[in-house]
TIRO-2110 file (N, C-alpha, C; in Angstrom, 1 decimal):
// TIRO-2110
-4.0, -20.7, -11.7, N, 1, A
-3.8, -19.5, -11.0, CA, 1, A
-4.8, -18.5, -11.6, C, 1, A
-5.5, -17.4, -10.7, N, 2, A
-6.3, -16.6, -11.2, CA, 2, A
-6.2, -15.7, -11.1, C, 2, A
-5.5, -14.6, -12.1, N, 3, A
-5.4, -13.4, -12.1, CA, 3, A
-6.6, -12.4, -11.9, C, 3, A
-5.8, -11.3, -11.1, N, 4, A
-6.8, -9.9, -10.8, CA, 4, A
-6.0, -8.3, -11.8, C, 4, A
-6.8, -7.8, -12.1, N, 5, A
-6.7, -6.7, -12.5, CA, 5, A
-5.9, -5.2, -11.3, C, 5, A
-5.0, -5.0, -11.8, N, 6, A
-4.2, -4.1, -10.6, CA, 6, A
-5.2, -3.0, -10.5, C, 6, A
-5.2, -2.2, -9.1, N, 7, A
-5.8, -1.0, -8.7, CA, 7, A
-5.0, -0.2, -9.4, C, 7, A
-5.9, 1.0, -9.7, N, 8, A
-5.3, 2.3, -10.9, CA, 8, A
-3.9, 2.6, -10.2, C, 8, A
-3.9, 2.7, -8.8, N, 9, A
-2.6, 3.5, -7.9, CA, 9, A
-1.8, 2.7, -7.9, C, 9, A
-1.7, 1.4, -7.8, N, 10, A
-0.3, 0.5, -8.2, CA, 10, A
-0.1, 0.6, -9.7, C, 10, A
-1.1, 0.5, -10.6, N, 11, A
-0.7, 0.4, -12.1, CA, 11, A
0.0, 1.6, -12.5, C, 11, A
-0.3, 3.0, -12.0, N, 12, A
0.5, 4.2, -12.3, CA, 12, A
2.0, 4.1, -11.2, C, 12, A
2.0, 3.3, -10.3, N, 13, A
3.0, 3.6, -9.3, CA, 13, A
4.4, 2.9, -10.2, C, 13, A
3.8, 1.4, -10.8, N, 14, A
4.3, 0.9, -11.3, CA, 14, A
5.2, 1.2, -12.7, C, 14, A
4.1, 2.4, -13.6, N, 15, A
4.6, 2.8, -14.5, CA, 15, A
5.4, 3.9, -14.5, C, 15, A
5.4, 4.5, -13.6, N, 16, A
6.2, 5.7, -12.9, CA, 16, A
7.8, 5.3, -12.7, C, 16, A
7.9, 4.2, -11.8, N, 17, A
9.4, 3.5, -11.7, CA, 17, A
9.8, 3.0, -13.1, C, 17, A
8.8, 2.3, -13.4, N, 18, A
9.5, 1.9, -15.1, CA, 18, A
9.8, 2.8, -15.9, C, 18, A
9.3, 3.8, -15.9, N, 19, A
9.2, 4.7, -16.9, CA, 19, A
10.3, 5.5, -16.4, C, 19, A
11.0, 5.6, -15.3, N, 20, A
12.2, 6.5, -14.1, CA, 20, A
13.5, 5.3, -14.9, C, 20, A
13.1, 3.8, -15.4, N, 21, A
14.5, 3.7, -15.4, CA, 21, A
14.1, 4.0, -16.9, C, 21, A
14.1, 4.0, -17.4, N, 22, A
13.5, 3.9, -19.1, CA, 22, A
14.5, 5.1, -19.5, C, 22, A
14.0, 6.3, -18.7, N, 23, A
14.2, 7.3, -19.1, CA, 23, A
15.9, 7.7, -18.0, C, 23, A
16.2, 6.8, -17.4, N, 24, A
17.5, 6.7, -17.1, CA, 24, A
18.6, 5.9, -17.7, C, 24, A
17.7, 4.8, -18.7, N, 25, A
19.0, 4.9, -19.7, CA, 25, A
19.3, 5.3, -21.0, C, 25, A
18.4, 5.9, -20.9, N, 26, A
18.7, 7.0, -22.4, CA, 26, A
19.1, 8.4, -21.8, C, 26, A
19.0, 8.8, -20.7, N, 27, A
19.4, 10.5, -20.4, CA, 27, A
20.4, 10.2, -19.4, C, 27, A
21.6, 10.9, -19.4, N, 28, A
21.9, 10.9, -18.3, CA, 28, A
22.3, 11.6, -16.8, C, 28, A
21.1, 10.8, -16.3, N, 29, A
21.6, 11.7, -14.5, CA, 29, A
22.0, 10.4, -13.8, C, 29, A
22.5, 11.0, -12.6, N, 30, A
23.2, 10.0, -12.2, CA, 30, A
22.7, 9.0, -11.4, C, 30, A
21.6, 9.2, -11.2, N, 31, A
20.9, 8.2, -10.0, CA, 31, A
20.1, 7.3, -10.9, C, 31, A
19.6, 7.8, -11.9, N, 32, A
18.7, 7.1, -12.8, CA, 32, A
19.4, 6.3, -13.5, C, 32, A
20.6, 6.6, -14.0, N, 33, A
21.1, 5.8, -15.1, CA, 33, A
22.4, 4.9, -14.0, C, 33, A
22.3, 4.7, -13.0, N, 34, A
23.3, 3.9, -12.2, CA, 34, A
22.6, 2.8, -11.8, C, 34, A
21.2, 3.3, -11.6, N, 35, A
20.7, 1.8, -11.2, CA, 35, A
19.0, 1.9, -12.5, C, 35, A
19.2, 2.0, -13.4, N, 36, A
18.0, 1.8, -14.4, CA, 36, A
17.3, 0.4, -14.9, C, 36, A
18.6, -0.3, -14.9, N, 37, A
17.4, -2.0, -14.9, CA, 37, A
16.7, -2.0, -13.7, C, 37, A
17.0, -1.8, -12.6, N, 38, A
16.4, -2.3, -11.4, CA, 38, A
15.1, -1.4, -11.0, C, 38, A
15.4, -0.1, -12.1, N, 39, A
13.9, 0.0, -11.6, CA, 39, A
13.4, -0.3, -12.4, C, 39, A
13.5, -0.6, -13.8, N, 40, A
12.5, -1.5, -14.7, CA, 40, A
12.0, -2.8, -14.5, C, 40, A
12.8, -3.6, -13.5, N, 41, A
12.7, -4.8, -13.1, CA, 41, A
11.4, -4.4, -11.6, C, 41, A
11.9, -3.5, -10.9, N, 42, A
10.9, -3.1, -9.7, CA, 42, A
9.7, -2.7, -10.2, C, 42, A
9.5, -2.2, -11.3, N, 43, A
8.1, -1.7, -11.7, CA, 43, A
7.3, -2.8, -12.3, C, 43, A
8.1, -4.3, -13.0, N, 44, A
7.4, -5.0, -13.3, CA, 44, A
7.4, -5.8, -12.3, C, 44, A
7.8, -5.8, -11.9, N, 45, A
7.6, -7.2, -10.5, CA, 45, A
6.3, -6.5, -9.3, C, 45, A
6.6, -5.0, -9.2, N, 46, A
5.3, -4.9, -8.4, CA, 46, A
3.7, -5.0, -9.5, C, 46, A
4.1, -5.0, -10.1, N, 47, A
2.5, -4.9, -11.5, CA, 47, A
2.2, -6.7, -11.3, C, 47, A
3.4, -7.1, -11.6, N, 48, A
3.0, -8.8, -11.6, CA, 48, A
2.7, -9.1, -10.5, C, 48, A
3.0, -8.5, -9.7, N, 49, A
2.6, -9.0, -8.1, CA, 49, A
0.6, -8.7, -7.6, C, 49, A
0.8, -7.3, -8.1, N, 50, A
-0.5, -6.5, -8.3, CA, 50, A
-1.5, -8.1, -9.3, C, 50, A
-1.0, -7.8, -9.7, N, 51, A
-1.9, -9.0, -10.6, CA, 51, A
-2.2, -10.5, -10.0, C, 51, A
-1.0, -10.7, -9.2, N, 52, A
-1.9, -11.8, -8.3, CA, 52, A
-2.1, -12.0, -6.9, C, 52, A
-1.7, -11.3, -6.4, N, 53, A
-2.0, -10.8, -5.1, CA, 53, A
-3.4, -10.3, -5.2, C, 53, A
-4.9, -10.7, -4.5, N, 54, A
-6.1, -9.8, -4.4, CA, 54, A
-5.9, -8.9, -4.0, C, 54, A
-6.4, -7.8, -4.1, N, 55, A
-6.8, -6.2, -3.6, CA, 55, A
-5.8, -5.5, -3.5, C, 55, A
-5.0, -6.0, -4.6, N, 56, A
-3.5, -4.5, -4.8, CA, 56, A
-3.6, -3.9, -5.8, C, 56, A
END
């Protein structure tokens, strides 16, 4: 399998949702910390996807 390097705008999109649950389960509001694995899980799964999918 041969990996590609993610485009800057999915790598930041990505770290933005991770970083949304991160910071939802240490603070709490309520949309963040109700569903906070799932966006940590959504931000790595689109980065890993980014990474082998060409041209994302």
């Amino acid at each position: 399998m041969r990996t590609n390097a993610p485009r800057s705008v999915i790598w930041w999109i990505s770290v933005i949702i991770g970083g949304l649950g991160i910071i939802g389960k240490f603070v709490a509001l309520p949309v963040l910390t109700a569903h906070s694995w799932w966006l940590v899980t959504i931000g790595f799964i689109i980065l890993a996807l980014a990474t082998v999918v060409k041209g994302l």
